[in-house]
C-alpha positions as MATLAB code, in Angstrom:
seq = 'XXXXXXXXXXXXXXXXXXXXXXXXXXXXXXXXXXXXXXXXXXXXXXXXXXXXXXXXXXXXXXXXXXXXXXXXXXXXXXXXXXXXXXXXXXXXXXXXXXXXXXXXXXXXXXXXXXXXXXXXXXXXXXXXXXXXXXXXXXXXXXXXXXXXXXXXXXXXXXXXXXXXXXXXXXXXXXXXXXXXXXXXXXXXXXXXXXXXXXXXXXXXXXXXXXXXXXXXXXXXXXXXXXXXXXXXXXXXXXXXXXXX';
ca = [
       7.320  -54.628  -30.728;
       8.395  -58.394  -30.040;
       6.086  -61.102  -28.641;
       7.253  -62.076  -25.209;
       8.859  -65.693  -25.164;
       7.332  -68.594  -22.965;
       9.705  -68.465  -19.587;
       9.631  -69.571  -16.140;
      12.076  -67.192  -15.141;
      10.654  -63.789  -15.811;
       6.802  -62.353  -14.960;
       4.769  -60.783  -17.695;
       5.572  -57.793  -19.833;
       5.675  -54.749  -17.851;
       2.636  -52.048  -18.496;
       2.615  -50.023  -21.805;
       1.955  -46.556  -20.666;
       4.986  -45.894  -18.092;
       7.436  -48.358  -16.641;
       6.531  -49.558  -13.799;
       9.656  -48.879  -10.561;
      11.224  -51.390   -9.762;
      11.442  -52.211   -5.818;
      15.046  -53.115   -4.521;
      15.120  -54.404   -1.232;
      18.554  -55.669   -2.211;
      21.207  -53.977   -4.348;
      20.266  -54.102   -8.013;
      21.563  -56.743  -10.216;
      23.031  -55.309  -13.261;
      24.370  -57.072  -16.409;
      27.646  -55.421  -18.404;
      28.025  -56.882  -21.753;
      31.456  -54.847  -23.103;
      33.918  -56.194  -25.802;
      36.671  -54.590  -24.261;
      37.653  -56.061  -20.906;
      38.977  -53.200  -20.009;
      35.998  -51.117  -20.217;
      34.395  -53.773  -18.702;
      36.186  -54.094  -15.928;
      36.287  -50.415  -15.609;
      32.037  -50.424  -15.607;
      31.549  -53.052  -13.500;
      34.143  -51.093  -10.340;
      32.362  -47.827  -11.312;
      28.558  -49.856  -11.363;
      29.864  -51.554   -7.809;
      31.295  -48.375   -6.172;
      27.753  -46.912   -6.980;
      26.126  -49.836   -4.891;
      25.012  -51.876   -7.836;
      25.748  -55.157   -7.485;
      27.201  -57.044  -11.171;
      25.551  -60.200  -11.768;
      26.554  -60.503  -15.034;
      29.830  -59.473  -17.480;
      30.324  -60.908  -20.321;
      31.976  -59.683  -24.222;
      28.507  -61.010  -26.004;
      25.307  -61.076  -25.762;
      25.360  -64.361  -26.679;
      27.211  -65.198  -23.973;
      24.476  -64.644  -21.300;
      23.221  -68.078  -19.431;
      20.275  -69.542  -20.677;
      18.532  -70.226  -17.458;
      18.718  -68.399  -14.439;
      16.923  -68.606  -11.196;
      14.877  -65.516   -9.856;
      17.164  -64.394   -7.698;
      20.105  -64.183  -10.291;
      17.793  -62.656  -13.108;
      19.347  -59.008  -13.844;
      16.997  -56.148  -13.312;
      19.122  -53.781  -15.262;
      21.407  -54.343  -18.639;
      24.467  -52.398  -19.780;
      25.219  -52.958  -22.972;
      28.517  -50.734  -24.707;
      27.117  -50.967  -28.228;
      30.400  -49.009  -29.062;
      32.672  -51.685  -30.263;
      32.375  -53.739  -34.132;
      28.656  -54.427  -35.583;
      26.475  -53.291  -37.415;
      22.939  -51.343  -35.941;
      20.640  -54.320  -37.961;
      22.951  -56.874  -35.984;
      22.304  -55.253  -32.634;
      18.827  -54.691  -33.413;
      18.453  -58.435  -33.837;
      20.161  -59.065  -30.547;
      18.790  -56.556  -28.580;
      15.341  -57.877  -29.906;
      16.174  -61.812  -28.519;
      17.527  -59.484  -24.967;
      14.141  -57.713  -24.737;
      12.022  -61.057  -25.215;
      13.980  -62.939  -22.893;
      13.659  -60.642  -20.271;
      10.770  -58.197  -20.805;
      10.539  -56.591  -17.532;
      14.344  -55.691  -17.355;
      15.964  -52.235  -17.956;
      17.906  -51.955  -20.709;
      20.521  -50.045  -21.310;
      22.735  -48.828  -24.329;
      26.116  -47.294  -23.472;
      28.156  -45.707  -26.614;
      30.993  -43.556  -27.385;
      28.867  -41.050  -29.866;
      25.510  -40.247  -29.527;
      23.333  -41.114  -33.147;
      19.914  -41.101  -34.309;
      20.008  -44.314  -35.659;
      20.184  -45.847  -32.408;
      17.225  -43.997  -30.903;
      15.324  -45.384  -33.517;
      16.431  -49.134  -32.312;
      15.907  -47.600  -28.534;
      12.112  -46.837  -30.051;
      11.803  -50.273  -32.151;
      12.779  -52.646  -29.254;
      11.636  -50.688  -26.582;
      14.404  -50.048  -24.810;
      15.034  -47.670  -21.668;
      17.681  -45.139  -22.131;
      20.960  -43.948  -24.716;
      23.579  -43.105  -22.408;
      26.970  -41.454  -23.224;
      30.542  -43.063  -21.731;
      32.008  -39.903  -21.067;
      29.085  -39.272  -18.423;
      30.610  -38.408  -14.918;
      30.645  -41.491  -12.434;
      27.803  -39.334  -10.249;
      25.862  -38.481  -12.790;
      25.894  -42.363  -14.559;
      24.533  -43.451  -10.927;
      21.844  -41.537  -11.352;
      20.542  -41.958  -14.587;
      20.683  -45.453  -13.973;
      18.570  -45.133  -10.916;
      16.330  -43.326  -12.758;
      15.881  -45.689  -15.445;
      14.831  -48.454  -12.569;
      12.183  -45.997  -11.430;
      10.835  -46.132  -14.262;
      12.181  -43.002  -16.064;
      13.698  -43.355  -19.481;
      16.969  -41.274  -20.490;
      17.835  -39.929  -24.269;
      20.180  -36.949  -24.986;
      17.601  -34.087  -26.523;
      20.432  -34.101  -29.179;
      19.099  -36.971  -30.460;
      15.606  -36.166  -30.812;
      16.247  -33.271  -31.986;
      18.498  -35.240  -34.950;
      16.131  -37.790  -35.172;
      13.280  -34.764  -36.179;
      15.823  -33.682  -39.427;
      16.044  -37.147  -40.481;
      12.089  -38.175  -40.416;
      11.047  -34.722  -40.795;
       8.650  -34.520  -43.520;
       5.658  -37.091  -43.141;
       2.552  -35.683  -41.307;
      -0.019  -39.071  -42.032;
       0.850  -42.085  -40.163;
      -0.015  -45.346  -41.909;
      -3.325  -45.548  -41.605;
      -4.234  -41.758  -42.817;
      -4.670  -38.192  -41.345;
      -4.408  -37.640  -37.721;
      -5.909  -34.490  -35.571;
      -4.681  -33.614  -32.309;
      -6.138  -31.133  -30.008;
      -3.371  -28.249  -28.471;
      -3.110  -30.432  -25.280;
      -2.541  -33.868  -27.409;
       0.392  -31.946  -28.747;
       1.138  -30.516  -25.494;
       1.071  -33.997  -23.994;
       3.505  -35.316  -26.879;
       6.039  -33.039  -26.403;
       6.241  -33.014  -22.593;
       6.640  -36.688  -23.062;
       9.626  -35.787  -26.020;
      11.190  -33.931  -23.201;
      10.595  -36.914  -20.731;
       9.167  -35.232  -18.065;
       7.171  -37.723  -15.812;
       3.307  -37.740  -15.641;
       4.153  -35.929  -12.678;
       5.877  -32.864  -14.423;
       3.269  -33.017  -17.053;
       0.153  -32.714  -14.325;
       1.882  -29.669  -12.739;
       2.317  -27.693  -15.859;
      -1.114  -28.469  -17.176;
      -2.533  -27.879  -14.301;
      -4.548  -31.029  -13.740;
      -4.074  -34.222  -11.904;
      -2.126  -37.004  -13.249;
      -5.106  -39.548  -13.395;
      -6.117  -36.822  -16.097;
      -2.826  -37.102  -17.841;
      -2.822  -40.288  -17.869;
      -6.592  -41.149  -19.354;
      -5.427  -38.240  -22.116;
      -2.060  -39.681  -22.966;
      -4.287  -43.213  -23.497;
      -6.503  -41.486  -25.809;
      -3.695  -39.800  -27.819;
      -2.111  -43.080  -28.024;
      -4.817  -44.604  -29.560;
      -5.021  -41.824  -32.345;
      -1.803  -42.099  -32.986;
      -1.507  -46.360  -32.769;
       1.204  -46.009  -30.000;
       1.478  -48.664  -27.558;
       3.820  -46.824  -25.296;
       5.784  -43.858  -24.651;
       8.456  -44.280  -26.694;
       6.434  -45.338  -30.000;
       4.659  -42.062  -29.292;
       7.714  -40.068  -29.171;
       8.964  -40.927  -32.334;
       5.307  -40.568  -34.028;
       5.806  -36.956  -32.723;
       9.657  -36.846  -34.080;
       8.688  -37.834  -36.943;
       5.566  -35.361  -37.331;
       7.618  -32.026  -36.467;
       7.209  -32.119  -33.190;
      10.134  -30.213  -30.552;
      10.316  -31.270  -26.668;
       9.213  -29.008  -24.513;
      11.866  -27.256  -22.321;
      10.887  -24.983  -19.711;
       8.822  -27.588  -17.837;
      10.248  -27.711  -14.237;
];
């Protein structure tokens, strides 16, 4: 996790367990970063024909202002990590994006799907891995999910990500034990099903789900739900898939 950076433009961090919705009495301002303009171009009609409105669109993330006012402060970022550089290079970048603006969606938009960026997603604490060859429809909604507060990874890459780290069962700071609905609760959230989802098939209310999912993220020195997620990944764990 980063620390957040002094600003007058942006309110504190947002909570750690679940994003919290954003409200849009207006359309929602949405930053492309692309180094094709093409592509670009092509995002920001599809992003605008879905009622988004493009505040930003730029070939860098360098490139974004330095000071904004409130009003002109993005809510959501689109960022085609598809073109030249290296993961550590985006990491870095995507780490000065997050602190700048903490309470912002962000995005990732790529050609092919790998586990290596889910684990950046995880380290920065970003909100979804999407795939360019999405349908226009279905894009729209994923991104309106994301500023609800839901995140958005392909199962394909969790279930990737689980070959690569398989094979550790301590975390850092020794042995951990987990009741059946600690692991129950870690792979609903694998699956990213909402507290919601999770209530209904546990059969309890979601102020229940919630006090448990801040208990197992204490055993397991999560912060959030994506640092819990790849604790499970890494410790065998397979989403659950039959939750409706």
């Amino acid at each position: 996790m980063f620390a957040v950076r002094g600003s007058e433009q942006m309110s504190p961090r947002r909570p750690t367990i679940g994003p919290m919705p954003i409200v849009h009495p207006h359309p929602a301002r949405v930053a492309v970063i692309s180094p094709a303009p093409l592509e670009r171009e092509g995002l920001k009609l599809v992003l605008e024909d879905a009622g988004f409105a493009v505040a930003i669109e730029t070939d860098d993330l360098a490139a974004i202002p330095p000071a904004m006012g409130d009003d002109k402060v993005p809510e959501l970022f689109v960022v085609d990590v598809s073109g030249d550089g290296s993961v550590v290079q985006w990491r870095e970048q995507l780490g000065v994006l997050r602190q700048r603006f903490p309470r912002a969606r962000i995005v990732l938009l790529s050609n092919r799907l790998t586990p290596d960026w889910w684990l950046v997603c995880s380290q920065i604490d970003l909100d979804g891995y999407l795939s360019k060859i999405s349908r226009p429809l279905v894009f729209k909604r994923q991104l309106e999910l994301i500023l609800a507060g839901e995140r958005m990874f392909p199962f394909e890459i969790f279930q990737d990500s689980a070959v690569v780290h398989n094979g550790s069962t301590l975390t850092e700071h020794g042995a951990v034990r987990l009741s059946q609905l600690d692991e129950q609760i870690l792979r609903h959230l694998l699956a990213g099903h909402s507290n919601r989802i999770i209530a209904t098939r546990l059969q309890v209310t979601e102020s229940t789900v919630k006090a448990r999912m801040k208990s197992v993220f204490q055993k397991i020195h999560a912060n959030n739900r994506t640092q819990a997620a790849v604790w499970a990944l890494k410790n065998g764990m397979k989403p659950l898939t039959d939750a409706v």
